[in-house]
FIDOKE-240547 format. One line per field, with one value per residue (C-alpha): residue number from 1; residue in three letters; x, y, z. Coordinates in steps of 0.001 Angstrom, whole numbers, padded with zeros to 6 digits. Example, Ala and Ser with C-alpha at 12.3 -4.5 7.8 and 13.67 -1.06 7.14 Angstrom:
// FIDOKE-240547
nr (1 | 2);
rest (ALA | SER);
px (012300 | 013670);
py (-004500 | -001060);
pz (007800 | 007140);
This chain:
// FIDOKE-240547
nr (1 | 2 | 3 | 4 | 5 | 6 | 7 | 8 | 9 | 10 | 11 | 12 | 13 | 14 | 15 | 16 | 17 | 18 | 19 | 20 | 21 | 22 | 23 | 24 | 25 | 26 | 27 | 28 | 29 | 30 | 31 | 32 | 33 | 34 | 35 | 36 | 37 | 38 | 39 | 40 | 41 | 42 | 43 | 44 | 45 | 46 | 47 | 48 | 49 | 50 | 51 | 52 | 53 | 54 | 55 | 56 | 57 | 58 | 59 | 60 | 61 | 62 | 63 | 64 | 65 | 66 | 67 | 68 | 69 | 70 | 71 | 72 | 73 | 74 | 75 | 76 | 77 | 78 | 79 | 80 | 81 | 82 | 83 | 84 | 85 | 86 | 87 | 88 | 89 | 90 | 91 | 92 | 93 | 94 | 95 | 96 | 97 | 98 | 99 | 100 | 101 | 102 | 103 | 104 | 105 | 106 | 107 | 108 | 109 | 110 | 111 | 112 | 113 | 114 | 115 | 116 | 117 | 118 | 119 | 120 | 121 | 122 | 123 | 124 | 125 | 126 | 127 | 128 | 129 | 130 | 131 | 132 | 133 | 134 | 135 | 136 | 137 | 138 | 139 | 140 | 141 | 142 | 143 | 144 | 145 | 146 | 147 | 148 | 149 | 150 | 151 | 152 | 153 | 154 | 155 | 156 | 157 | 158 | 159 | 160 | 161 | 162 | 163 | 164 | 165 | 166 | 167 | 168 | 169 | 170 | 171 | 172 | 173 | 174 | 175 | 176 | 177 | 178 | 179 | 180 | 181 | 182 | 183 | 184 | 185 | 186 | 187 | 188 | 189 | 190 | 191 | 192 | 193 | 194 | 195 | 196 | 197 | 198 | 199 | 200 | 201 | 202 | 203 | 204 | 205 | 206 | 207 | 208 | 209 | 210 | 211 | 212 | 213 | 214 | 215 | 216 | 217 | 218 | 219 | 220 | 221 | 222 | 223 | 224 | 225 | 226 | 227 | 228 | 229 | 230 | 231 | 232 | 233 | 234 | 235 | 236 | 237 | 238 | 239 | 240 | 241 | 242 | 243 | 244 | 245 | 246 | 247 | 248 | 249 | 250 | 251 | 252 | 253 | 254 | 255 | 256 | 257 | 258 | 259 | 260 | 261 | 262 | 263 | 264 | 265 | 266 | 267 | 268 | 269 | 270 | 271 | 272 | 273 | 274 | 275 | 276 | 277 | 278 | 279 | 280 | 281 | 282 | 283 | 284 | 285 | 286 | 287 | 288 | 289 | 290 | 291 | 292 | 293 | 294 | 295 | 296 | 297 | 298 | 299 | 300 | 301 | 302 | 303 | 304 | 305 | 306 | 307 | 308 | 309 | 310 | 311 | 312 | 313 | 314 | 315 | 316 | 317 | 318 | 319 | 320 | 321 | 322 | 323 | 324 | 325 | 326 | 327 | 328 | 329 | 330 | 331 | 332 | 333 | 334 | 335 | 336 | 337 | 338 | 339 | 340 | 341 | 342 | 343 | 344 | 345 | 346 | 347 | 348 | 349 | 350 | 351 | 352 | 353 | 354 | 355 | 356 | 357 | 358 | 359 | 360 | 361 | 362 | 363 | 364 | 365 | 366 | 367 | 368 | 369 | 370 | 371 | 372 | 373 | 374 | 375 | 376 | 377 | 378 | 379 | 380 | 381 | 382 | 383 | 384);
rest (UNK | UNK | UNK | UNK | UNK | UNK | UNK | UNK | UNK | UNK | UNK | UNK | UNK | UNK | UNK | UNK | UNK | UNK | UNK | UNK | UNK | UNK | UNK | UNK | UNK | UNK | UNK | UNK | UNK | UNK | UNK | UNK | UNK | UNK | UNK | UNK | UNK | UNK | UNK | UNK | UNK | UNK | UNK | UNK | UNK | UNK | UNK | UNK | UNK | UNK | UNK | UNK | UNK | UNK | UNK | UNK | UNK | UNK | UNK | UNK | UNK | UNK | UNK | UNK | UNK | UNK | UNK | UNK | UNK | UNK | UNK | UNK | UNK | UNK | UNK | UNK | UNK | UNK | UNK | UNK | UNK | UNK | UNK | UNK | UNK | UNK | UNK | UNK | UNK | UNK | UNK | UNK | UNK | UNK | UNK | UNK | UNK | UNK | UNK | UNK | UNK | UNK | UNK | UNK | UNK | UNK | UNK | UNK | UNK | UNK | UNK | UNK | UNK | UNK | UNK | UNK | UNK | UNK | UNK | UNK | UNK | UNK | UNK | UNK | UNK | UNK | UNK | UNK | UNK | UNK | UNK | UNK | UNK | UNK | UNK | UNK | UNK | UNK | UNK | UNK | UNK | UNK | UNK | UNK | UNK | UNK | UNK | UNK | UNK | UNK | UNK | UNK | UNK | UNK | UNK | UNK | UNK | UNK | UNK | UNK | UNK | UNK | UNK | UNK | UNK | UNK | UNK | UNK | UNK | UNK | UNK | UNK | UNK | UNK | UNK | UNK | UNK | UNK | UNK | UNK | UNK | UNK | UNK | UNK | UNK | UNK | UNK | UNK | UNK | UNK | UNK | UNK | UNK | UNK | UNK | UNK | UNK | UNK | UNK | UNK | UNK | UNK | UNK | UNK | UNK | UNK | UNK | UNK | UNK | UNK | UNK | UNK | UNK | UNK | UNK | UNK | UNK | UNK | UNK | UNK | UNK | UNK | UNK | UNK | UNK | UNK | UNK | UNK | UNK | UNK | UNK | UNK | UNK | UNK | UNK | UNK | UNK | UNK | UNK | UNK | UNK | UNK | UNK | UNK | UNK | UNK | UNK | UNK | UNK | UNK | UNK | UNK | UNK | UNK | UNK | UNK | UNK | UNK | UNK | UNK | UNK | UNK | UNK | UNK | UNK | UNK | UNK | UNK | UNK | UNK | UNK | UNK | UNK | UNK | UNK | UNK | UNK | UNK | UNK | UNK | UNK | UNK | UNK | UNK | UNK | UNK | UNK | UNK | UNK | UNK | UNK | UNK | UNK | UNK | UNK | UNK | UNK | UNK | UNK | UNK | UNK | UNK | UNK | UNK | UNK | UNK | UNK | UNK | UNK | UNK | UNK | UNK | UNK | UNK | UNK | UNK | UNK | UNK | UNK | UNK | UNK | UNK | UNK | UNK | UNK | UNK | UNK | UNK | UNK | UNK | UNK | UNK | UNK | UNK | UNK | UNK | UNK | UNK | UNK | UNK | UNK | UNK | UNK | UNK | UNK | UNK | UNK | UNK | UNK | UNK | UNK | UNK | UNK | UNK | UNK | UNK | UNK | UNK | UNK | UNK | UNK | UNK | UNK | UNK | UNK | UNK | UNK | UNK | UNK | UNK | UNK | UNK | UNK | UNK | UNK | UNK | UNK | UNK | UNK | UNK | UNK | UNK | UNK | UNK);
px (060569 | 060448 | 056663 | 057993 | 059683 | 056286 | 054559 | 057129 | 056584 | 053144 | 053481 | 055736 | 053608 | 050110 | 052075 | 053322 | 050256 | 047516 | 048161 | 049929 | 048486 | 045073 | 045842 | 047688 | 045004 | 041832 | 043193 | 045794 | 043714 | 045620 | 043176 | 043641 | 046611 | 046763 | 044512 | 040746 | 040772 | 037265 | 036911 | 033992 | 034774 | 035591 | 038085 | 035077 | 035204 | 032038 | 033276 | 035637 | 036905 | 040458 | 041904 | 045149 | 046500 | 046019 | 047381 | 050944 | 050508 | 049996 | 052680 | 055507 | 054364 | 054730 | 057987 | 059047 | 058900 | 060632 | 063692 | 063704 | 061994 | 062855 | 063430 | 059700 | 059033 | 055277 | 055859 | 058276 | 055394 | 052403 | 054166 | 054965 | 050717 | 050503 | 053309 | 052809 | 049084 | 049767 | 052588 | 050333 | 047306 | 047167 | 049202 | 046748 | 048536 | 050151 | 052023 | 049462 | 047792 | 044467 | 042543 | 040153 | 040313 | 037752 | 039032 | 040216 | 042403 | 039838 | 040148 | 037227 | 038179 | 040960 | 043819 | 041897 | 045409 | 048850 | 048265 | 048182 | 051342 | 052764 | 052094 | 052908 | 056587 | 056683 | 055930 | 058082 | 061255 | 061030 | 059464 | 062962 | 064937 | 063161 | 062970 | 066470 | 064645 | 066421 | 062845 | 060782 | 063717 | 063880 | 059861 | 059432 | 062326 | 060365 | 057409 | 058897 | 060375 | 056516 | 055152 | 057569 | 056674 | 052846 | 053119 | 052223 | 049237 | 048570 | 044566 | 045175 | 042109 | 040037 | 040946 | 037112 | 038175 | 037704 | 040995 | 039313 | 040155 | 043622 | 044558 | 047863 | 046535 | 049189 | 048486 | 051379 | 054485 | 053517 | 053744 | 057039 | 058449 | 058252 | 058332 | 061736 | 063540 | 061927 | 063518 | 066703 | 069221 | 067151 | 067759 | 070563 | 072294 | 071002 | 067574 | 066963 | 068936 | 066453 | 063564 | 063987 | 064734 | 061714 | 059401 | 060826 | 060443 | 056644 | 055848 | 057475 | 057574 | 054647 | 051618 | 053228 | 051638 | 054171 | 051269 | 049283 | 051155 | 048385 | 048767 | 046449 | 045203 | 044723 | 046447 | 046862 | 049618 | 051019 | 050988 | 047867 | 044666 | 041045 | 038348 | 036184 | 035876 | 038977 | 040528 | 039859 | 040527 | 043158 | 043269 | 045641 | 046332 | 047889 | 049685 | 051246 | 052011 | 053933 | 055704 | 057362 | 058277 | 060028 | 062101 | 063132 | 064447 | 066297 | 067648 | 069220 | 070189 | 071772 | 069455 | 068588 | 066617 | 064141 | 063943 | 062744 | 060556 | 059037 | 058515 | 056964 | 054606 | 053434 | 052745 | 051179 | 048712 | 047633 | 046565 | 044677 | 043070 | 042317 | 038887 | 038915 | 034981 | 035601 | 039675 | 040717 | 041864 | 039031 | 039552 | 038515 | 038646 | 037324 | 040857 | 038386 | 036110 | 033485 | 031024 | 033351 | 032104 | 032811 | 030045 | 032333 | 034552 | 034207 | 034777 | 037910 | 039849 | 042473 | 045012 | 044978 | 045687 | 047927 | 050269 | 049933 | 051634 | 054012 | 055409 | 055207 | 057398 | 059735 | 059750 | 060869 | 063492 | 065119 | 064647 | 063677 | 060914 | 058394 | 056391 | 056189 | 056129 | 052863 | 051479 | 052385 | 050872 | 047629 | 047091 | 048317 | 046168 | 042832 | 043850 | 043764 | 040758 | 038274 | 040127 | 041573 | 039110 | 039677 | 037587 | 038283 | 041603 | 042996 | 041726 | 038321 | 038909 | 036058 | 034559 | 032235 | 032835 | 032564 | 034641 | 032172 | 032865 | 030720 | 031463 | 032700 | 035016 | 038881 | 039009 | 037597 | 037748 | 039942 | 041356 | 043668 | 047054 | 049080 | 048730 | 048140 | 050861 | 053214 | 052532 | 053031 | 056549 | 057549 | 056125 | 058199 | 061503 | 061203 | 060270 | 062593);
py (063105 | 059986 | 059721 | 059204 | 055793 | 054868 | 055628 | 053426 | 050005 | 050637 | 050621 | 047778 | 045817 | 046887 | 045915 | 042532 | 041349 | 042362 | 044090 | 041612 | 038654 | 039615 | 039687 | 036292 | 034886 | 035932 | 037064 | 034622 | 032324 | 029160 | 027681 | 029753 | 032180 | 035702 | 037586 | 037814 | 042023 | 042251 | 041506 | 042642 | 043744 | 039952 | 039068 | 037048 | 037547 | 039238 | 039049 | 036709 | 039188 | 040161 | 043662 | 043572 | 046975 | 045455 | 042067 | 044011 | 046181 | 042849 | 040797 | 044078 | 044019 | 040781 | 040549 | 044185 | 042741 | 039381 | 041499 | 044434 | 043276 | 039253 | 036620 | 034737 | 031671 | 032219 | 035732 | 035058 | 032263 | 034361 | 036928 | 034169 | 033029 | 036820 | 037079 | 034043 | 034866 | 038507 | 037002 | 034463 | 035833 | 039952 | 041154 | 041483 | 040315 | 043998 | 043867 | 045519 | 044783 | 044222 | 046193 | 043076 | 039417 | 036817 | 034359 | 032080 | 034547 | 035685 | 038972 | 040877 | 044901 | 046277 | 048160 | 051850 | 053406 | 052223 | 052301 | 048600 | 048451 | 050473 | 048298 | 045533 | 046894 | 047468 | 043783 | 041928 | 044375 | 043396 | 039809 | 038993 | 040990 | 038266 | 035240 | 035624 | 035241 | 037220 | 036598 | 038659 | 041561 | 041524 | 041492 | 044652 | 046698 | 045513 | 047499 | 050376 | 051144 | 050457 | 053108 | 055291 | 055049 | 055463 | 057972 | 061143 | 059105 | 056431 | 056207 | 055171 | 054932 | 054736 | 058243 | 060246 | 063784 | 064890 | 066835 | 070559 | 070874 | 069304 | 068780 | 066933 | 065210 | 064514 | 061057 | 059625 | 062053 | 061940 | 057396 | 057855 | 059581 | 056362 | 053835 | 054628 | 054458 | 051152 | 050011 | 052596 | 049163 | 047484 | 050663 | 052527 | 055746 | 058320 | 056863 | 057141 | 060897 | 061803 | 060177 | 061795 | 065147 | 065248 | 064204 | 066720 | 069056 | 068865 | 067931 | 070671 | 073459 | 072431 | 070944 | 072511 | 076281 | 079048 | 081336 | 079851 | 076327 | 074081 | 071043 | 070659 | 067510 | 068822 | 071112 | 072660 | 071536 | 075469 | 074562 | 076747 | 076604 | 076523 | 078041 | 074442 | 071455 | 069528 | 072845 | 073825 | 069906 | 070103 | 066303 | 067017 | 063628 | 062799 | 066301 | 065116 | 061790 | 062959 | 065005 | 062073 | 060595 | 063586 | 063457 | 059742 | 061719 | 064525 | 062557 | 060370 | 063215 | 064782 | 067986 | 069125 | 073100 | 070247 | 068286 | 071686 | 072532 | 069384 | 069382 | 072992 | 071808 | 068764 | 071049 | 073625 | 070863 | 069425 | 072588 | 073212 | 070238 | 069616 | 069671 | 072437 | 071349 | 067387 | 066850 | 064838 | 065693 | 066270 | 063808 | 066279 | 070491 | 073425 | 075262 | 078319 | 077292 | 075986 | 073261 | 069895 | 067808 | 064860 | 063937 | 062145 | 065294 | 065350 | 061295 | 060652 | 058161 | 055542 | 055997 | 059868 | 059634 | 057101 | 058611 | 061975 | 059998 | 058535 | 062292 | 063525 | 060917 | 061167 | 064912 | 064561 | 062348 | 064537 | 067823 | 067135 | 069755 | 070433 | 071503 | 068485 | 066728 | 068546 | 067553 | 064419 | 064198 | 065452 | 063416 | 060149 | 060396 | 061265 | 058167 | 055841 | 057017 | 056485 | 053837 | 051021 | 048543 | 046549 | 044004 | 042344 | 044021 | 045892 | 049299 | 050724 | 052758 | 055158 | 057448 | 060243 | 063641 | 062647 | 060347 | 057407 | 054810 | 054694 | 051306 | 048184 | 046123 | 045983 | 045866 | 045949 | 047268 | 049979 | 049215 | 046598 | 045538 | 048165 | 051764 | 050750 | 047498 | 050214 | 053328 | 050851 | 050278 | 053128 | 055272 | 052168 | 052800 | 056565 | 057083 | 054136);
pz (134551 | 136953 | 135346 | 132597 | 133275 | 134844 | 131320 | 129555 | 131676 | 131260 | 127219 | 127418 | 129882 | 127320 | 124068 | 125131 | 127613 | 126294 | 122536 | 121292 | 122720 | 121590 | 117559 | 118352 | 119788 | 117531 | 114281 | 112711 | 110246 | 110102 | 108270 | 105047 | 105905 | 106455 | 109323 | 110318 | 111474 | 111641 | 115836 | 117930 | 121359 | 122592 | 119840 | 117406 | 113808 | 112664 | 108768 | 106925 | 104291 | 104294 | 103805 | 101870 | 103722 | 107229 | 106470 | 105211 | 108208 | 110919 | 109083 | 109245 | 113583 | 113743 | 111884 | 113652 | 117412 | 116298 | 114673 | 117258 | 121120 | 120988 | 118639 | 119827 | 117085 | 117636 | 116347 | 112986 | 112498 | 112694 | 110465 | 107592 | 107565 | 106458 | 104466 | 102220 | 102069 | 100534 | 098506 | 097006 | 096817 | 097080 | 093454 | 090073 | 086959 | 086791 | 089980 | 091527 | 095190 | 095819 | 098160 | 099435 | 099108 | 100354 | 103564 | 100613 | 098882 | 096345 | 094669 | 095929 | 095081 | 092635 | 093689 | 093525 | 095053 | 096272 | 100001 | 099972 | 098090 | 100385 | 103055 | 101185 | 100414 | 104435 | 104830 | 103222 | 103804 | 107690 | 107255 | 104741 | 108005 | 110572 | 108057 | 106046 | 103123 | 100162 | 098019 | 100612 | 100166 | 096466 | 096232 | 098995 | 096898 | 093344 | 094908 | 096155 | 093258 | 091251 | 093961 | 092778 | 089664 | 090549 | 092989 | 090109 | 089437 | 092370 | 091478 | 088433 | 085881 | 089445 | 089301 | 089805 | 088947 | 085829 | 086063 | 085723 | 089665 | 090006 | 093934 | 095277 | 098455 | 101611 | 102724 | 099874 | 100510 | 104249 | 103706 | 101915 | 104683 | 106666 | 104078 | 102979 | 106141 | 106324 | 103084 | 103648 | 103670 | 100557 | 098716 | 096794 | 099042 | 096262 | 095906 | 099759 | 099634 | 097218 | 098296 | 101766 | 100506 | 098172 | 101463 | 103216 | 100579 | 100239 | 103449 | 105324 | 103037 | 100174 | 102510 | 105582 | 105446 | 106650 | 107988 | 109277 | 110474 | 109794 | 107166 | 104357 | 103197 | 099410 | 097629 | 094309 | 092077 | 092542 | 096093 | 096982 | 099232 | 096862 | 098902 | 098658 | 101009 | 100299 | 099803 | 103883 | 104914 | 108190 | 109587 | 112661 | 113119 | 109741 | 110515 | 114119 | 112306 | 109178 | 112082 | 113862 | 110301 | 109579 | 113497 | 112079 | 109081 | 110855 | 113525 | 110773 | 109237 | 112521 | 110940 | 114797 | 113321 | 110895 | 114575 | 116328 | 113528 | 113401 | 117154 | 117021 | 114287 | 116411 | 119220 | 117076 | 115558 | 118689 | 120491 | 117036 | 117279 | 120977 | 121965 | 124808 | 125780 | 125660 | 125668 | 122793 | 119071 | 116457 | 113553 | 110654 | 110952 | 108450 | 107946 | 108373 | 110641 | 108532 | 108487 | 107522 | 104871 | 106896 | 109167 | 111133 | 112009 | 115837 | 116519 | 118277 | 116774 | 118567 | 115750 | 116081 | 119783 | 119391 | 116846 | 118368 | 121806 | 119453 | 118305 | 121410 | 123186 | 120349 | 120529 | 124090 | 123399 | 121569 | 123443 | 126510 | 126441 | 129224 | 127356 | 125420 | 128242 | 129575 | 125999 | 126405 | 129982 | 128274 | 125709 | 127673 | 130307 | 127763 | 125664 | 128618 | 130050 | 126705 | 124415 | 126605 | 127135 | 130732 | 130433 | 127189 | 126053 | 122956 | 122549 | 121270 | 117865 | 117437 | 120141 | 120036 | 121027 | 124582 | 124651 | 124966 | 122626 | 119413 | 118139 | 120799 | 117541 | 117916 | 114364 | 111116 | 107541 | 108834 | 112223 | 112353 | 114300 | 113850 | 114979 | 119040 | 118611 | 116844 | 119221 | 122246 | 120823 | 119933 | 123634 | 125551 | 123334 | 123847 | 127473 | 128610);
């Protein structure tokens, strides 16, 4: 247990000396607003284009340390460059947000799904905590409530299926887990009862499957498993993160049997997914052992690790399990023997089976300043 203390200076000491530092330092375009993500291993920008889902998810880290660690001025003004930049620039002429945007502010791609948005809603909510700015709070609850409204439908007419093979996919129920505790002071009591009990609904007892304890990335709208690809599709670390979302719930709800289960779960989907050969958690797995359709299946990914750490220290905090803690032990000391990089800082996001890394960016189209900032928080809070 005393290791555990250790473990929580050391996330402190990584988020606020080198994380943090890093995406202040390279990313912040003061030029044009918002944030430059794509960084090669030394912090240069290697492309100009902004992604609308990491510049909601760098201004809510930004605006999350200012309201909850210390109330820094260099933070609340790095998270305003973002925030007015998405404000002004990110939302189509149907509320909408754009999935790219040049350096400028120049819609680039539509808004194909509501990820963005939901991101966006995240945003604002904390930036109008940090900045006192009732706009900010009236703008993150007018999007909420337009996911809401999407969420039976979030593709849109960039919907490819021709609807003969109807599949309910995880990635939005296991969002709205988190995004409404976010928002749970913007929002109406019943709206966030309901909200919460629907997530936990489909997302323990829908995607979750009672046999065999795996979580399925697709589904059918009867809540069964098709024998095809997306059908077989277990991504553990979507699992162990929806898992931690639904601790925030239960604790909140003082609900401590949906704490245990959750906590079972996590450990259930991590020894499914740990790589006994290599160490590490696959990034994609064949519910029945077949071939994956993604090529990428045996990568290890930083936000995987990262979340899985989160869950785990979360899981102990509230049960004090040794087994979690050997879990936790584990994965810790995997994830800060392949992704941390000493020399230049931040942490590499994509290695190969093992464990070397495949590419040397801290961020990109994908990887941006949130899952390591927000892990680092969140394993320093729980261990302390």
């Amino acid at each position: 247990m005393n290791s555990l203390n250790k473990y929580a200076k050391l996330y402190k000491t990584s988020l606020l000396q080198d994380i943090i530092p890093f995406w202040g330092k390279y990313s912040v375009d003061r030029k044009f607003g918002g944030y430059m993500t794509c960084l090669d291993q030394k912090g240069e920008i290697f492309d100009t284009d902004k992604f609308v889902w990491l510049q909601g998810r760098q201004v809510w880290t930004f605006s999350m340390l200012y309201n909850r660690v210390e109330k820094k001025e260099e933070w609340l003004e790095t998270a305003r460059i973002g925030a007015e930049f998405l404000k002004k620039y990110a939302l189509d002429s149907n509320g909408n947000f754009y999935f790219s945007l040049d350096r400028k502010g120049i819609p680039l791609i539509q808004s194909y799904n509501i990820f963005s948005d939901c991101f966006a809603a995240m945003a604002f909510n904390q930036y109008a905590l940090a900045s006192g700015d009732q706009e900010y709070l009236d703008l993150g609850v007018k999007i909420f409530n337009n996911i809401l409204k999407r969420k039976n439908n979030p593709k849109g007419k960039y919907e490819k299926s021709t609807g003969n093979r109807p599949m309910k996919n995880f990635a939005l129920p296991m969002i709205l887990s988190n995004l409404v505790l976010e928002l749970k002071d913007s929002l109406s009591s019943s709206l966030v009862h309901q909200t919460l009990n629907d997530c936990i609904e489909l997302v323990m007892n829908t995607f979750l499957d009672k046999k065999d304890g795996l979580i399925y990335e697709n589904i059918t709208p009867e809540g069964l498993h098709l024998d095809t690809f997306e059908g077989r599709l277990i991504n553990p670390g979507h699992g162990i993160e929806a898992m931690w979302f639904i601790m925030d719930i239960a604790e909140q709800q003082g609900n401590q049997a949906l704490i245990e289960r959750a906590v079972s779960t996590t450990i259930h989907l991590i020894d499914y997914g740990w790589d006994k050969e290599y160490g590490g958690i696959f990034y994609f797995l064949d519910a029945k052992g077949k071939p994956p359709l993604q090529l990428e299946w045996d990568q290890k990914l930083w936000w995987v690790h990262l979340e899985t750490l989160v869950a785990l220290s979360k899981a102990f905090r509230l049960t004090k399990s040794f087994e979690v803690v050997n879990w936790f032990e584990k994965v810790h000391h995997y994830s800060w023997a392949h992704f941390p990089d000493p020399e230049f800082g931040e942490w590499y996001g994509y290695l190969n089976r093992e464990g070397k890394p495949l590419l040397s960016l801290k961020g990109g189209k994908w990887k941006g300043c949130f899952h390591v900032p927000r892990a680092m928080y969140q394993c320093w809070r729980n261990l302390r």
